[in-house]
N, CA, C and O atoms as CSV, one atom per row, in Angstrom:
chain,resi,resn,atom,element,x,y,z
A,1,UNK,N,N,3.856,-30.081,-15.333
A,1,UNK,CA,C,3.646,-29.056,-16.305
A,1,UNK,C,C,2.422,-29.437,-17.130
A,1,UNK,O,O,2.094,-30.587,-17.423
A,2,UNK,N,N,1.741,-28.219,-17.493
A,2,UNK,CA,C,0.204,-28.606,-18.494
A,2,UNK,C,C,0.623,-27.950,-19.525
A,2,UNK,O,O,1.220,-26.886,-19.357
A,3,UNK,N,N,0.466,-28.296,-20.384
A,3,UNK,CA,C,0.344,-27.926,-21.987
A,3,UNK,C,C,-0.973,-28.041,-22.544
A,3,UNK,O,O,-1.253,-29.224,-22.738
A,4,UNK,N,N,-1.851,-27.273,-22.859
A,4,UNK,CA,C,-3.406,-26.948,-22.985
A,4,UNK,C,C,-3.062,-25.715,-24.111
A,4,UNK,O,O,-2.125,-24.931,-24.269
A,5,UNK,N,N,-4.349,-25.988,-24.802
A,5,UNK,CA,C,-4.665,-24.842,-25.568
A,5,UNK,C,C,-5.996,-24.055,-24.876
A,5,UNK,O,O,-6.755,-23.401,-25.590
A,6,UNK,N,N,-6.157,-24.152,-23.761
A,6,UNK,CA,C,-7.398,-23.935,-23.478
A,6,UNK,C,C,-6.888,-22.682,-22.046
A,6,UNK,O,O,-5.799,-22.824,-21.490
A,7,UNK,N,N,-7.729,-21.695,-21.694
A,7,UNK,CA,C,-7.472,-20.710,-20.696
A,7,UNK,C,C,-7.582,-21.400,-19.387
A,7,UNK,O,O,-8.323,-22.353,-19.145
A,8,UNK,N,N,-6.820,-20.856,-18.626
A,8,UNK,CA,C,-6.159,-20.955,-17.582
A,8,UNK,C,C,-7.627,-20.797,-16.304
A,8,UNK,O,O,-7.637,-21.362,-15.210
A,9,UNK,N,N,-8.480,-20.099,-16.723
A,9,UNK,CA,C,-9.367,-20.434,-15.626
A,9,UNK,C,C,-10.890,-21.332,-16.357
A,9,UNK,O,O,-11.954,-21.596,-15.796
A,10,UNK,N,N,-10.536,-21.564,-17.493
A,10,UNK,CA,C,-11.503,-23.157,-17.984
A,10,UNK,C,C,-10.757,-24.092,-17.170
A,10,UNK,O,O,-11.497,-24.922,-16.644
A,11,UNK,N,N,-9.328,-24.247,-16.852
A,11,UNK,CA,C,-9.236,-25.659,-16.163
A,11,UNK,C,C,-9.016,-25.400,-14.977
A,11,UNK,O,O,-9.186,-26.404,-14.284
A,12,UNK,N,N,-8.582,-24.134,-14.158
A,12,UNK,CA,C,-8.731,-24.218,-12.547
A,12,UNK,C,C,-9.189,-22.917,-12.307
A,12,UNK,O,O,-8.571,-21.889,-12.030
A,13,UNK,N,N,-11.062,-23.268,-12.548
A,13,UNK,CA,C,-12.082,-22.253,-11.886
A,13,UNK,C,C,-11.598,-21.801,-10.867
A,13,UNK,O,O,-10.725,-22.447,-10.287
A,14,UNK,N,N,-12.048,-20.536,-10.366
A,14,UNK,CA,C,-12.058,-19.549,-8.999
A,14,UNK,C,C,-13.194,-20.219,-8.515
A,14,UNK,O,O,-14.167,-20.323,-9.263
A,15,UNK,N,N,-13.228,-20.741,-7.252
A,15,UNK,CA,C,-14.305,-20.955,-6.555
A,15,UNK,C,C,-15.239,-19.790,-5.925
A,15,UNK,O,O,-14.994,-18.610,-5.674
A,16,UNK,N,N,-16.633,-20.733,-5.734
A,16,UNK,CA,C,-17.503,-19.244,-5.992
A,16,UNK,C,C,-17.235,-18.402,-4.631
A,16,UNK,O,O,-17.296,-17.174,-4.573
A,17,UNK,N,N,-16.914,-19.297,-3.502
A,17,UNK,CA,C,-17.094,-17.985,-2.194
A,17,UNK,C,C,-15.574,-17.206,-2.391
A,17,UNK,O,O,-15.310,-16.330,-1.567
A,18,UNK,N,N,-14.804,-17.437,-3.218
A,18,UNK,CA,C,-13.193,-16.576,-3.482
A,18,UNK,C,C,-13.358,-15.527,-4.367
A,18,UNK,O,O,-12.461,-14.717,-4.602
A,19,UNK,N,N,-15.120,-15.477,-5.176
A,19,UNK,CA,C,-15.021,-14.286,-6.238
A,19,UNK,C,C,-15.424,-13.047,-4.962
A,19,UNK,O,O,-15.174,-11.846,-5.064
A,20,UNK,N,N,-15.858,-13.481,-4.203
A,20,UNK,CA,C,-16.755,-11.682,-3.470
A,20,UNK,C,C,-15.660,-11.455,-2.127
A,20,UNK,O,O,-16.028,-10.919,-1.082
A,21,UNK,N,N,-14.460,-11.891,-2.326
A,21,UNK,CA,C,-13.046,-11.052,-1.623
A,21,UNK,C,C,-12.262,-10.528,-2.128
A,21,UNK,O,O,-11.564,-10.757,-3.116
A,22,UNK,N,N,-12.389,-9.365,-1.079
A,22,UNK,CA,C,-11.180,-8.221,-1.382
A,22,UNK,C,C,-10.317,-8.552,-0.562
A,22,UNK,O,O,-10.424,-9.377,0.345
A,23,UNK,N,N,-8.904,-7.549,-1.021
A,23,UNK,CA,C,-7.500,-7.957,-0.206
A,23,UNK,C,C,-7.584,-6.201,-0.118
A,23,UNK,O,O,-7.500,-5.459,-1.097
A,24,UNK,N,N,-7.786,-5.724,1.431
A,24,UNK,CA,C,-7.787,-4.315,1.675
A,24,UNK,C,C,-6.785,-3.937,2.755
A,24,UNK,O,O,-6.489,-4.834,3.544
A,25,UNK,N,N,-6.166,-2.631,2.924
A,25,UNK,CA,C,-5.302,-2.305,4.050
A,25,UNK,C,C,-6.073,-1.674,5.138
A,25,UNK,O,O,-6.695,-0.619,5.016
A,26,UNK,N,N,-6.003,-2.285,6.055
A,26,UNK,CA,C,-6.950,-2.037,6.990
A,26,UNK,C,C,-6.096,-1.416,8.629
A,26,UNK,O,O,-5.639,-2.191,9.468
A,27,UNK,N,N,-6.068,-0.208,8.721
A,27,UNK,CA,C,-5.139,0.235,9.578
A,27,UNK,C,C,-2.996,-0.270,9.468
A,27,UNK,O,O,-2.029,-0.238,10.230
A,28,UNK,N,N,-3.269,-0.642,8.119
A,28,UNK,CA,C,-1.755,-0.691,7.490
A,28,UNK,C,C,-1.641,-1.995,7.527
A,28,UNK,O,O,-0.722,-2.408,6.819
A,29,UNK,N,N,-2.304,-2.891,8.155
A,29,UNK,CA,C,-2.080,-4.421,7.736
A,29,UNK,C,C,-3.161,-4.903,6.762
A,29,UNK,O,O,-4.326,-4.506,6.779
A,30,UNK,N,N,-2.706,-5.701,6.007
A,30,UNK,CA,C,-3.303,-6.229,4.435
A,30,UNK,C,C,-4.283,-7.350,5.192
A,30,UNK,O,O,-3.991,-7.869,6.269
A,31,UNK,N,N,-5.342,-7.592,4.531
A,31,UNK,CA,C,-6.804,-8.287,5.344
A,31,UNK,C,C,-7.622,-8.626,3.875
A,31,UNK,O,O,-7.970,-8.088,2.824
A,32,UNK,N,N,-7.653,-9.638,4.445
A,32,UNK,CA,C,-8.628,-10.263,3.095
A,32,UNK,C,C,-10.239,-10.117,4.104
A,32,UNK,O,O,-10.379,-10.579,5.236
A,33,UNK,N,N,-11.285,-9.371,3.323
A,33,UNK,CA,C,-12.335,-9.461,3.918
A,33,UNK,C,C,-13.683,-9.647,2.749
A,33,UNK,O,O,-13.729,-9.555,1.523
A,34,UNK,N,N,-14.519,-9.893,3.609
A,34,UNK,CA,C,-15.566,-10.449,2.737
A,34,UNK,C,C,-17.438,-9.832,2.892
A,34,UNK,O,O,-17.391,-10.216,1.724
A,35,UNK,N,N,-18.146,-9.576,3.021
A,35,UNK,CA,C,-19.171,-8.707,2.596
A,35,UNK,C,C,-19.862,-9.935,3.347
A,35,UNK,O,O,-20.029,-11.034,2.816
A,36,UNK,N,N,-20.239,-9.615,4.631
A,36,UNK,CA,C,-21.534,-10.145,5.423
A,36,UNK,C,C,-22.874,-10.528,5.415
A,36,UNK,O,O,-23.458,-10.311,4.353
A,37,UNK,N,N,-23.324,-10.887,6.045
A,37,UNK,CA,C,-24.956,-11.184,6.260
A,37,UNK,C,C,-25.520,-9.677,6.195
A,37,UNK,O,O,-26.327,-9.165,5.419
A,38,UNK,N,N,-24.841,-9.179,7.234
A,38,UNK,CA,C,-25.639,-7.276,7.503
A,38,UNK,C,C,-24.733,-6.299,6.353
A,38,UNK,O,O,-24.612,-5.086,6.522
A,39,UNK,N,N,-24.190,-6.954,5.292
A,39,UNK,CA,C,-23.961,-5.799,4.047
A,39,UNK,C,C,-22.579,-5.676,4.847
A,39,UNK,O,O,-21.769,-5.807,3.928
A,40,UNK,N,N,-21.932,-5.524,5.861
A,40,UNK,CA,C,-20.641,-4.853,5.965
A,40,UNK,C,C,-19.434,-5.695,5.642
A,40,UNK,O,O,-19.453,-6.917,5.791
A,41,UNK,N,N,-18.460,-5.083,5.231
A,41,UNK,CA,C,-17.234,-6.133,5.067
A,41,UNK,C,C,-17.050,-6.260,6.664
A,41,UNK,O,O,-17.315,-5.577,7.654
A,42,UNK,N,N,-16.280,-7.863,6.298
A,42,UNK,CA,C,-16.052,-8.543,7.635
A,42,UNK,C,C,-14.504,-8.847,7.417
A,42,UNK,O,O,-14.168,-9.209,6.289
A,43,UNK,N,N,-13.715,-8.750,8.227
A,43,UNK,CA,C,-12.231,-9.526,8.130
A,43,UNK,C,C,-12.374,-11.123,7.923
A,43,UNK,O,O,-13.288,-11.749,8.459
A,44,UNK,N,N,-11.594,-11.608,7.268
A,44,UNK,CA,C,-11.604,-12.896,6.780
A,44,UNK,C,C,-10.405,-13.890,7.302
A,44,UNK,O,O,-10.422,-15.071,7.650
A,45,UNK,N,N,-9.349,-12.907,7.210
A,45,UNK,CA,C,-7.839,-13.377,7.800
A,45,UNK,C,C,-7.115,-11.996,7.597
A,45,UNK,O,O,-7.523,-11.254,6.703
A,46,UNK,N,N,-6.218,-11.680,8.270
A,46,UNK,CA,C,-5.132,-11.212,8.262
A,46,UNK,C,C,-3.779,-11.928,7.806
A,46,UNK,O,O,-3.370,-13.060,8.064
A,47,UNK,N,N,-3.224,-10.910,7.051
A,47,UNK,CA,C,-1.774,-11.756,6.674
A,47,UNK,C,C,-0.697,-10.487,7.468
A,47,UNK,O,O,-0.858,-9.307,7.157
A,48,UNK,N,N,-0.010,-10.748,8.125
A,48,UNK,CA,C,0.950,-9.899,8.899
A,48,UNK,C,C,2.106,-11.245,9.582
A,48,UNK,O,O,2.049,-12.447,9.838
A,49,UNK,N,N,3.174,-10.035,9.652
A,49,UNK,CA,C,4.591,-11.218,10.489
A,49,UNK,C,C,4.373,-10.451,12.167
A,49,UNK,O,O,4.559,-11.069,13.215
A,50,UNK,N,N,4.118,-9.582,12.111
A,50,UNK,CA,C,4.032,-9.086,13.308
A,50,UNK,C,C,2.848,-9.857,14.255
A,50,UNK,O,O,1.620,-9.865,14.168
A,51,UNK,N,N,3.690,-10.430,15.096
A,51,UNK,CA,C,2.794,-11.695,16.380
A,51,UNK,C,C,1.551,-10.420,16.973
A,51,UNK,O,O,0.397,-10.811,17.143
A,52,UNK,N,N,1.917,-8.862,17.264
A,52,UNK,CA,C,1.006,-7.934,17.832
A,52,UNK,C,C,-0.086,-7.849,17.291
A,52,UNK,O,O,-1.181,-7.677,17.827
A,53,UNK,N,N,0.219,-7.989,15.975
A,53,UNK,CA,C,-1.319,-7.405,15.150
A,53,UNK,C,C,-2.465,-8.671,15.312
A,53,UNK,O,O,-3.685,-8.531,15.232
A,54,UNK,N,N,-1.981,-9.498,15.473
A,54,UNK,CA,C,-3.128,-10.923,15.733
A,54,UNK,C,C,-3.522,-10.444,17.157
A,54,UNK,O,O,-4.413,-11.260,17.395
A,55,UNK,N,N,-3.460,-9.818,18.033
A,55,UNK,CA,C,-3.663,-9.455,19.215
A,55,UNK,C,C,-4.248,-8.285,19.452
A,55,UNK,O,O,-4.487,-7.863,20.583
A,56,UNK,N,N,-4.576,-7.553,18.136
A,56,UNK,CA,C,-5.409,-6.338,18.141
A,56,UNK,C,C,-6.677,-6.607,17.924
A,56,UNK,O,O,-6.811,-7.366,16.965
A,57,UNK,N,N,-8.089,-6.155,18.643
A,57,UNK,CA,C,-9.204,-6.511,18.538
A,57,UNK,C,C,-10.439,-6.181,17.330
A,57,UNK,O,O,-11.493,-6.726,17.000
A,58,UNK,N,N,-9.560,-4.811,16.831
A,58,UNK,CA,C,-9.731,-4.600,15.748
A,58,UNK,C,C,-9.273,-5.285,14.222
A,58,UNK,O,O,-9.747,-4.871,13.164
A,59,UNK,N,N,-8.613,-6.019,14.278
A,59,UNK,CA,C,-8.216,-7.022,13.102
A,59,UNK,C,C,-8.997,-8.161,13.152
A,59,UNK,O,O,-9.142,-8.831,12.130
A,60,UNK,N,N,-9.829,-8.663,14.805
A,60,UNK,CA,C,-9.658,-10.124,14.328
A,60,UNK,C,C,-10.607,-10.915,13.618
A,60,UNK,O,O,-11.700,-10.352,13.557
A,61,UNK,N,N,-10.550,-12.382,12.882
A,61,UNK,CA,C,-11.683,-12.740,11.787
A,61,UNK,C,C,-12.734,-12.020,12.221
A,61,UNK,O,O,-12.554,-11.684,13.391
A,62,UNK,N,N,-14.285,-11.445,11.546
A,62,UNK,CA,C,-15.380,-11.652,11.357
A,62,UNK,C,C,-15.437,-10.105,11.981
A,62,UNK,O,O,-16.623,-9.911,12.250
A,63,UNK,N,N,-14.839,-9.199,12.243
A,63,UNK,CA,C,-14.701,-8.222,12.796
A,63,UNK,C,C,-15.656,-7.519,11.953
A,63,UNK,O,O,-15.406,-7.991,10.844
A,64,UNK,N,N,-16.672,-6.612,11.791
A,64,UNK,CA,C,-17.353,-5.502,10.908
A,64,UNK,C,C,-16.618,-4.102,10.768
A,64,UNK,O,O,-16.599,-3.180,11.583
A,65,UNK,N,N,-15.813,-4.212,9.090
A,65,UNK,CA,C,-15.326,-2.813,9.110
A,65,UNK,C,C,-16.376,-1.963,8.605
A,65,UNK,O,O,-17.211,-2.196,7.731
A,66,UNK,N,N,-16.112,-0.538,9.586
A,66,UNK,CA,C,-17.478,0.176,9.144
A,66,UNK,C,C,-16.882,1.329,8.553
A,66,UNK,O,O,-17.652,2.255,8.295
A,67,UNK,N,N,-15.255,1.518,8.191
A,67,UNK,CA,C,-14.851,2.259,7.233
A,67,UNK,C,C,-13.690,1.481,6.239
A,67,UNK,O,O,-12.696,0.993,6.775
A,68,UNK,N,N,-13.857,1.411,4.960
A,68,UNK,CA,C,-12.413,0.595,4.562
A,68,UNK,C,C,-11.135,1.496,3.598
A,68,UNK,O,O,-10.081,0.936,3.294
């Protein structure tokens, strides 16, 4: 436990590549993606329980969504 008088992100900064992600629904599964070299968001990870959706070619890392 911390006991501080001081705010909560003075002592555990957001690191800088975690400020420019979004958490978006991307054909109904939730996708953390991130803004590319060529300007487009890119998938970053998928979070899903369903084993199928890791097997769709459209979800997987680094993918370019060109609608979100």
């Amino acid at each position: 436990m911390l006991y501080t008088p001081m705010p909560w992100e003075m002592i555990f900064p957001e690191p800088v590549e975690a400020q420019d992600q979004l958490w978006v629904s991307v054909r109904g599964r939730l996708c953390q993606v991130r803004r590319g070299p060529d300007g487009w968001p890119r998938i970053e990870r998928l979070v899903s329980t369903d084993p199928q959706d890791y097997l769709e070619p459209a979800l997987n890392p680094h993918q370019a969504l060109f609608t979100l």
